[in-house]
N, C-alpha and C positions, 0 to 999 in steps of 0.2 A: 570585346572579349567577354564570354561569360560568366557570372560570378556560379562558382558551383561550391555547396556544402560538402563537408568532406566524408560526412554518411552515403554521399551520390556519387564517392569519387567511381566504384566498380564500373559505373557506366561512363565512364568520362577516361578509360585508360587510354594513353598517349597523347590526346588534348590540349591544348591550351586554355589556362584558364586562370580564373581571378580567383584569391580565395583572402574570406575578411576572418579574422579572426583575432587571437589574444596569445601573448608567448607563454606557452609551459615551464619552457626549460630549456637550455642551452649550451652547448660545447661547442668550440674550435678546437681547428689543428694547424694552425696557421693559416692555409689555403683552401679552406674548407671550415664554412660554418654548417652546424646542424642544428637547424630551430624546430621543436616541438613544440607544434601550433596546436588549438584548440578550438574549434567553434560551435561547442553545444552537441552539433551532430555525433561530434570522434575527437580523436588526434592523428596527426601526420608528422612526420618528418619532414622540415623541408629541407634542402641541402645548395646551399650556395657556395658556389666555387668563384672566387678573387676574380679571375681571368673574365668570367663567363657575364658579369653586373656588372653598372657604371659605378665607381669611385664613391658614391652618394648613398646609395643603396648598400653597400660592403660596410660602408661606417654606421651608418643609420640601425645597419643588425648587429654592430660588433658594440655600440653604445646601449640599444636596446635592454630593458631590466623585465625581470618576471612581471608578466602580468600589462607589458606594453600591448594597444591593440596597435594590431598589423594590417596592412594590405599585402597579399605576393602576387607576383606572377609567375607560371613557371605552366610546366609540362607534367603532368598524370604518370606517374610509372607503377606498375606495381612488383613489392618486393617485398617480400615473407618478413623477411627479419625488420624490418619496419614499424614502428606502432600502428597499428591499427592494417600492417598489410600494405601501405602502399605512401608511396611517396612525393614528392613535388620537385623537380630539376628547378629553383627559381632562376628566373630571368631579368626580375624586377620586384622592389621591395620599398615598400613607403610605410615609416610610423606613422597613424593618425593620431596617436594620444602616449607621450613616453613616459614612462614612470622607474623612479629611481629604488631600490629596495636596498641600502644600505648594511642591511644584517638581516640576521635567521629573526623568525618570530616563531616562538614558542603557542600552545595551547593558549596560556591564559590570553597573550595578545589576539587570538582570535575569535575566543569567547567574546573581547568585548568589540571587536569587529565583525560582527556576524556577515556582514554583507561578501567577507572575501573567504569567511570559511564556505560560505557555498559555493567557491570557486574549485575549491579542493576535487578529487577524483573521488574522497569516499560520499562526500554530501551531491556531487553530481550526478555518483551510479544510483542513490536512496532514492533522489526524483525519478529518475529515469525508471525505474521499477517501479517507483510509487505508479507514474503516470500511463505502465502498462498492465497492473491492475488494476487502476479503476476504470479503464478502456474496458477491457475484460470482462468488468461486471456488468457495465452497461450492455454492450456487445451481446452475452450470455442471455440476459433478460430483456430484450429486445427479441431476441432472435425466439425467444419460449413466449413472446406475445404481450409482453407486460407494458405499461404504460408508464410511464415518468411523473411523480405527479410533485412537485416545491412545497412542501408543508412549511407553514412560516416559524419563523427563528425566533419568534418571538410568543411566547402562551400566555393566557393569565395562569394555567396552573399546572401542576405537575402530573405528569402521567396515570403513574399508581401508587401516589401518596407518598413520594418518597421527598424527606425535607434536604436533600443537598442540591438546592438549585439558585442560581443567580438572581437577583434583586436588578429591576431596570425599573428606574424611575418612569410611566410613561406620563405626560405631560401633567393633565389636570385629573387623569381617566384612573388614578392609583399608581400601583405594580403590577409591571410585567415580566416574564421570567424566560430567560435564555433557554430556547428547547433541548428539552430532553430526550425527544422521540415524535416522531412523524404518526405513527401507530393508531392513534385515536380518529386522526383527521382521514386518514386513509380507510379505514373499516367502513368508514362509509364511500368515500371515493369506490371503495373495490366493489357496493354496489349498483356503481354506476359504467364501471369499466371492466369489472370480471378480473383482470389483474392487473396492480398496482404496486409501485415502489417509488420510493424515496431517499435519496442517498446524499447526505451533507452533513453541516456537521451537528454536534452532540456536545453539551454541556453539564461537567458534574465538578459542583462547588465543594468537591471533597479534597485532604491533604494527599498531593500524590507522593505515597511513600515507593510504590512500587511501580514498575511498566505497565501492572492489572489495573491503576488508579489512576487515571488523566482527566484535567481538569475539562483536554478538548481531545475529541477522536472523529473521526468521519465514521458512519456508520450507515449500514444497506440493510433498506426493515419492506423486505414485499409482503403483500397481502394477494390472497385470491379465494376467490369466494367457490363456496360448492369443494372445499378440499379436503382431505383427511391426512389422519397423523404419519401416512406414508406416502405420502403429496410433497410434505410439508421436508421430509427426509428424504427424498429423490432432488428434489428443488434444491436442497444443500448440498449434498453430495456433488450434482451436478453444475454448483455455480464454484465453490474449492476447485473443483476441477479443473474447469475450463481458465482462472485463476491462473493455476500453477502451471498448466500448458503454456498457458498463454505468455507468462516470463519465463518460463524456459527455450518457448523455439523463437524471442524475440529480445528476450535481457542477459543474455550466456555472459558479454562480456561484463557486465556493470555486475552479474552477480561473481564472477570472477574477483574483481575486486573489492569487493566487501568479505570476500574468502568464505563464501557460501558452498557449502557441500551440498552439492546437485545433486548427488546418488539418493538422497533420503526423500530431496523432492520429487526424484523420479517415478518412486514407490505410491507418489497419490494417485490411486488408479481407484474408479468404483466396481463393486460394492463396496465401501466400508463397514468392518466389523462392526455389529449391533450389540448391542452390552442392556439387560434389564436392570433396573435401578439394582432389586435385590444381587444381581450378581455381583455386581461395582459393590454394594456395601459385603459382598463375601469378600470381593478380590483384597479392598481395600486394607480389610480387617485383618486378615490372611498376613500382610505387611507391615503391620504392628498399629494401626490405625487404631484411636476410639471414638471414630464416628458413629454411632448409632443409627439403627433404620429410623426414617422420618424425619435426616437430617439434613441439612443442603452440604454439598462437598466445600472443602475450603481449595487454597491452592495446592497444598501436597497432595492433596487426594487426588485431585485430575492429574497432576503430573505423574501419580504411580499408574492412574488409570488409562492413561493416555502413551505414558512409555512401556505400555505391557504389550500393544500392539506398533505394528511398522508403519502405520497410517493413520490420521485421523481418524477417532471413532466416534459411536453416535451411543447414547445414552438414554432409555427410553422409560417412558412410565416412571414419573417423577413422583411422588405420594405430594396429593391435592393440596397440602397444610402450606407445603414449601413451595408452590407455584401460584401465578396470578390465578385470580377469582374470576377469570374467562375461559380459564382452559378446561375442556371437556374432560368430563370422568370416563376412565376406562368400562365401558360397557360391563365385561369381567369380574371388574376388581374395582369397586366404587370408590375407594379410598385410595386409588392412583388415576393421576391424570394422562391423558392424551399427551405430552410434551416429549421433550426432548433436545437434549444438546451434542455438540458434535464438538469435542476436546481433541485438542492436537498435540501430538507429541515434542519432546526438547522442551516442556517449561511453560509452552502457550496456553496450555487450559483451553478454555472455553472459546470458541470462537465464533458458532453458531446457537443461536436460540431459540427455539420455537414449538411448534406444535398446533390441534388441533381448535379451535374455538369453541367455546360453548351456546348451541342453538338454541336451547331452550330458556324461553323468555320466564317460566316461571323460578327455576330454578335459578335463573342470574340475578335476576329483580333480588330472591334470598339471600343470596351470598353476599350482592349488595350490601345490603340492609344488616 
């Protein structure tokens, strides 16, 4: 018989078949048990009736406690009012591993068993979306030509002087320091490949008081070479994008259950709104802000700046003072850079970063220096 996942049941309707999995949750009605299986894929119902299983199997599910892993067998039906749509007639049912759960466990008992809060539906649908955005991003810049390149986790120093980074004792060779960014090692890679990215994780040895401040975040930093400051803002525009397509025609139900309101993700459609620094420091100001021109946003500023419009927006021409010492000056307007950030609305601020480089070896060598 075949073992089939319960995300494969659509093709498996009226079948026989095996399915392995871990018990949800549970009711009888005397002659009728209903188990709420799980196996990564989904959940099912399965529904065993007294009459229909040998003696062995009836007890083995009526003993059974949350979180036992199962074996069933049974037949494919599908039925709306069902979880997940469709259901299991079992025929046969064997515990591999019984587990007894005596009483309710509350949050703290699962703080300090983290292994079975992943079990929960809200920590299963987080991966599950986690793992079809980062699908996504690869996907996106694969398909726009970009190359993958492992920048290593390990630096002697930090990017652009910034002192919140970790201390690694490396053997006899000093310190080395947990990376911060891929960025440096790549600028040259994307002279050898034309376009490049890097995507893992990111180390900042600062106090997380906020969701803005993580000690550890993954983080997607492409490079391409020969590009300018509205490359660099199509390239974001259209990796968000594809993003929020991509869990919505693929994670409906997981964001269902983290009680995600789709209508707002629906709205990330491009172009997004372009916003000039000076206009963001009018809007700001306008709102009772005393940010001054020349000054970098804190987080309320992006959150007015960012809930003014219904999509992510993009923020352009940063003044040269506030941004890294590689980013090109606006041809224009000398004393604003090339840059640019893409702030999203509901609280997230900043989500993209970037902008145009600076070519000129005299001018960089000074800024150096």
């Amino acid at each position: 018989m075949q073992t089939v996942r319960i995300g494969d049941f659509r093709g498996h309707v009226g079948e026989e078949v095996r399915v392995q999995g871990w018990l949800h949750n549970k009711r009888s009605s005397g002659k009728l048990q209903f188990l709420i299986v799980r196996d990564g894929s989904g959940f099912a119902q399965a529904v065993m009736a007294r009459a229909a299983v040998p003696p062995e199997a009836w007890e083995a599910g009526d003993k059974a406690g949350q979180e036992s892993s199962l074996e069933l067998l049974g037949r494919v039906r599908e039925d709306e009012r069902a979880p997940g749509g469709y259901e299991v007639e079992v025929t046969g049912l064997t515990v591999r591993q019984a587990v007894h759960t005596p009483k309710e466990h509350g949050t703290a008992f699962l703080m300090e068993h983290r292994h079975l809060w992943l079990r929960s539906q809200r920590q299963h649908a987080v991966i599950r979306v986690r793992h079809a955005v980062v699908k996504a991003i690869r996907d996106y810049l694969d398909e726009q030509g970009y190359t993958l390149v492992d920048t290593p986790i390990f630096t002697p120093a930090a990017c652009e002087g910034t002192t919140t980074l970790f201390p690694v004792p490396y053997f006899d060779e000093g310190t080395a320091y947990l990376t911060q960014s891929g960025q440096l090692y790549n600028e040259a890679t994307a002279a050898a490949h034309g376009k490049v990215y890097c995507f893992g994780p990111t180390f900042r040895a600062e106090k997380s008081k906020t969701r803005r401040h993580l000690t550890e975040f993954w983080m997607v930093e492409p490079e391409m070479a020969f590009a300018h400051l509205e490359d660099a803002i199509r390239l974001a525009e259209g990796l968000v994008c594809a993003v929020v397509e991509r869990v919505l025609a693929t994670r409906r139900e997981e964001l269902k259950t983290l009680e995600r309101d789709t209508a707002k993700l629906e709205l990330v459609k491009p172009p997004f709104p372009r916003l000039h620094y000076d206009d963001a420091i009018k809007l700001i100001q306008t709102k009772g802000s005393e940010t001054k021109w020349g000054s970098d946003f804190g987080g309320t500023d992006e959150t007015v700046i960012a809930d003014a419009h219904d999509r992510p927006v993009v923020v352009h021409r940063f003044p040269s003072q506030i941004k890294a010492f590689y980013m090109a000056p606006d041809p224009e307007r000398p004393e604003l850079s090339l840059s640019a950030d893409v702030l999203a609305p509901e609280g997230y601020g900043e989500i993209v970063g970037g902008g145009e480089r600076l070519a000129d070896y005299d001018l960089l060598r000074r800024r150096i220096q």
